[in-house]
C-alpha positions as CSV (number, residue, x, y, z in Angstrom):
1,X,-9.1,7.2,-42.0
2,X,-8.9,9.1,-45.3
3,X,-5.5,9.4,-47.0
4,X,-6.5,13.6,-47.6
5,X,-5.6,14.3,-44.2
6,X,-1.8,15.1,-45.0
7,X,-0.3,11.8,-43.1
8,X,1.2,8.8,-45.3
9,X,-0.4,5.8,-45.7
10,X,2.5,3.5,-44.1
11,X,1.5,4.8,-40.4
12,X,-2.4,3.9,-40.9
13,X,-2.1,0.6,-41.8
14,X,-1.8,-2.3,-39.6
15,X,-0.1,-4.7,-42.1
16,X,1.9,-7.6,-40.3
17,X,4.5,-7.4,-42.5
18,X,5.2,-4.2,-41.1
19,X,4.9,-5.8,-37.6
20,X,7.5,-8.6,-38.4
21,X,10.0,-6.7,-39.5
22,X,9.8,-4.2,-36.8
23,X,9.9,-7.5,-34.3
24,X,12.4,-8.8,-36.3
25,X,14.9,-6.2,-36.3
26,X,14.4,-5.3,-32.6
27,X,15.0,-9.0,-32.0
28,X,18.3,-8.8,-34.5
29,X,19.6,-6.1,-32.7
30,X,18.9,-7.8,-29.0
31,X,20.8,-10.5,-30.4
32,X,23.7,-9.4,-32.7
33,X,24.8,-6.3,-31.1
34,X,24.2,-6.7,-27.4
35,X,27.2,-3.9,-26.8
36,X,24.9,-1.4,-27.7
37,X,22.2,-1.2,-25.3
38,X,18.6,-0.2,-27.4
39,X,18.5,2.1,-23.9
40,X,21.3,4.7,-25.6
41,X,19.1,5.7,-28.4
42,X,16.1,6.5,-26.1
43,X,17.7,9.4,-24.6
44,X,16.8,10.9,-21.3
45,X,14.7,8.3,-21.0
46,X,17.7,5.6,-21.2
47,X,19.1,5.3,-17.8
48,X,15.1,5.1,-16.2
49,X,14.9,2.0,-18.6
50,X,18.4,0.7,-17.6
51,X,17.8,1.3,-13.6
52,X,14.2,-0.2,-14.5
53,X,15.2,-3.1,-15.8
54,X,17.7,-3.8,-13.3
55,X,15.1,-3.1,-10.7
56,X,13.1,-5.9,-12.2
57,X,15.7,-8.4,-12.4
58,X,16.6,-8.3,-8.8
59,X,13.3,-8.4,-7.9
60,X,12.3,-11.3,-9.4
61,X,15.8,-12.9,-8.3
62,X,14.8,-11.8,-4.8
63,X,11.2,-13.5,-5.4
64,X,12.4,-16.7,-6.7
65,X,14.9,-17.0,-4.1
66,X,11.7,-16.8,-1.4
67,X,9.1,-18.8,-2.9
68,X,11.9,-21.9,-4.0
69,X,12.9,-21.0,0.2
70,X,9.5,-21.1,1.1
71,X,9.0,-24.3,-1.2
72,X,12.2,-26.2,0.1
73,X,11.4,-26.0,3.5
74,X,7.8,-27.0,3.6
75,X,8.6,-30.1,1.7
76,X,11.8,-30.6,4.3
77,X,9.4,-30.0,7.8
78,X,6.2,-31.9,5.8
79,X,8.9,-35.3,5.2
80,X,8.4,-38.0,7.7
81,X,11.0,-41.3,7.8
82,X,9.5,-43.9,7.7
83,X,10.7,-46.2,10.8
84,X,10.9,-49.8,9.5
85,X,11.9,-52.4,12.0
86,X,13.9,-54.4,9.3
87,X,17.7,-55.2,9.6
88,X,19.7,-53.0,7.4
89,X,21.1,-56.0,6.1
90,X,19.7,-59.5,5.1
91,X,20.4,-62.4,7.0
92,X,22.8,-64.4,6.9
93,X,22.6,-67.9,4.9
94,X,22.0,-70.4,7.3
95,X,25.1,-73.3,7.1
96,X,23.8,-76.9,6.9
């Protein structure tokens, strides 16, 4: 893109300096301040993020709790004893 076309120069490039501190201060804020939801500042679109995310949580709560379910009780039907026909005990020593 040519710089004549009225837009500054800091939103056409891709530098990854620029990409670090963005990461970096998104990840600060996550962090540091976690009594300030990023989902305030996005407006209207804040609660649809909120009710999004906890739509994603409990569904992969609700997923894990099937598949470790599902997981459990195929190892628990698949289990077979073994049937030894061996004292539980040893025998006593025999007294000369």
């Amino acid at each position: 893109m040519s710089k004549d076309q009225g837009t500054p120069r800091r939103i056409q490039t891709n530098s990854s300096s620029w990409f670090t501190r963005t990461y970096l201060g998104w990840g600060w804020w996550v962090i540091f301040w976690p009594l300030y939801p990023l989902s305030d500042s996005l407006g209207p679109l804040g609660p649809f993020t909120q009710y999004l995310s906890w739509l994603t949580h409990v569904g992969k709560s609700l997923d894990t709790m099937v598949l470790c379910m599902v997981a459990s009780l195929s190892i628990l039907i698949s289990y077979r004893l073994k049937h030894q026909n061996q004292r539980r005990y040893p025998k006593p020593f025999s007294t000369f």
